[in-house]
N, C-alpha and C positions, 0 to 999 in steps of 0.2 A: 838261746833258750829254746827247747824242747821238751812237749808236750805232746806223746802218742800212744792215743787209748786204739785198746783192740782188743777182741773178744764179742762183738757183737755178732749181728747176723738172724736167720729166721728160725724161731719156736713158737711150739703150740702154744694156747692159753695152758695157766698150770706147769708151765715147764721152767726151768730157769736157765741161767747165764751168769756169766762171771765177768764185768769189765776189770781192763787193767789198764793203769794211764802209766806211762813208765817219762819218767820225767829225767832233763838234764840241762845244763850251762847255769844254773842258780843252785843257791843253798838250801835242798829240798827243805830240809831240816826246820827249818825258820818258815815256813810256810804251812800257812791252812791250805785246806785243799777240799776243791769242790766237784760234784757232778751235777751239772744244769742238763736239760734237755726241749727242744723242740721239736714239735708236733706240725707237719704241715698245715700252713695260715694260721698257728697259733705263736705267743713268746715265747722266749726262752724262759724255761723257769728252772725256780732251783730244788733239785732231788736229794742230794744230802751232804752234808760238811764234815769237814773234820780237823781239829786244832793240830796245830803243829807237833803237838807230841800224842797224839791221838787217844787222848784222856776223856774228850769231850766231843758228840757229836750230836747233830742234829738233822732232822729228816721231813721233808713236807710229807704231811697226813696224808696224802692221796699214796705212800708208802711207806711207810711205817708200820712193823711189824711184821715187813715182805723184802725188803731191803736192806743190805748192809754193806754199811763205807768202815775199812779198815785202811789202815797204812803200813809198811815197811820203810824208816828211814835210811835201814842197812840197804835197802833195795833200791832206793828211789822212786819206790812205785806206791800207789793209791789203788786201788781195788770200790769195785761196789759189787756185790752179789745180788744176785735177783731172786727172787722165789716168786710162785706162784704169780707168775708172768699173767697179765690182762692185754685184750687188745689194745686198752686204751694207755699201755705202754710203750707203743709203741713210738719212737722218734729216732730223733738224729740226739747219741751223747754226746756231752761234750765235760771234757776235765778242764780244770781250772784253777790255777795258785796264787794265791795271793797273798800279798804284806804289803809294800807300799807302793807295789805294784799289781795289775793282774794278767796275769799270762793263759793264755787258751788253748786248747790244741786243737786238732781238725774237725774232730767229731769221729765216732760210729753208729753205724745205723743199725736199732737193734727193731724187728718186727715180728710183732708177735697174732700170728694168725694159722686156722686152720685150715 
């Protein structure tokens, strides 16, 4: 199993980014999929989800309406867009799938400062 997002990196406040988590060795298809993130000395929290067939997602309030998680299952890949990037976005991503399992990938480090 394989989980490798990439796309991070540094932008100003105001600016965006596009993660991509490109996934393989399970049945993307059958899997939710998530973007959690941490902030130096803080937890992992979760930034946004999305159901296996990508009908339904959901987003913590600290982004929402700045954020978007889609999916490709032809692709095997999961996406989150960024808009109107804040410093206080800035962390280490991380993608995530899960069913009766959950699988991680490495992380990237997205920092947004000027």
């Amino acid at each position: 199993v394989q989980l490798v997002e990439s796309g991070g990196g540094l932008v100003q406040p105001g600016g965006s980014l596009r993660l991509s988590c490109a996934a393989s060795g399970f049945t993307f298809s059958s899997y939710s999929m998530s973007w959690y993130r941490q902030a130096p000395g803080k937890e992992r929290e979760l930034v946004a989800a999305i159901i296996s067939t990508g009908d339904s997602t959901n987003y913590a309030d600290s982004v929402k309406g700045r954020f978007t998680i889609s999916r490709d299952n032809a692709k095997n890949t999961v996406y989150l867009q960024m808009n109107s990037l804040k410093p206080e976005d800035t962390a280490v991503y991380y993608c995530s799938a899960k069913r009766f399992l959950v699988y991680w990938g490495q992380g990237t480090q997205v920092t947004v400062s000027s």
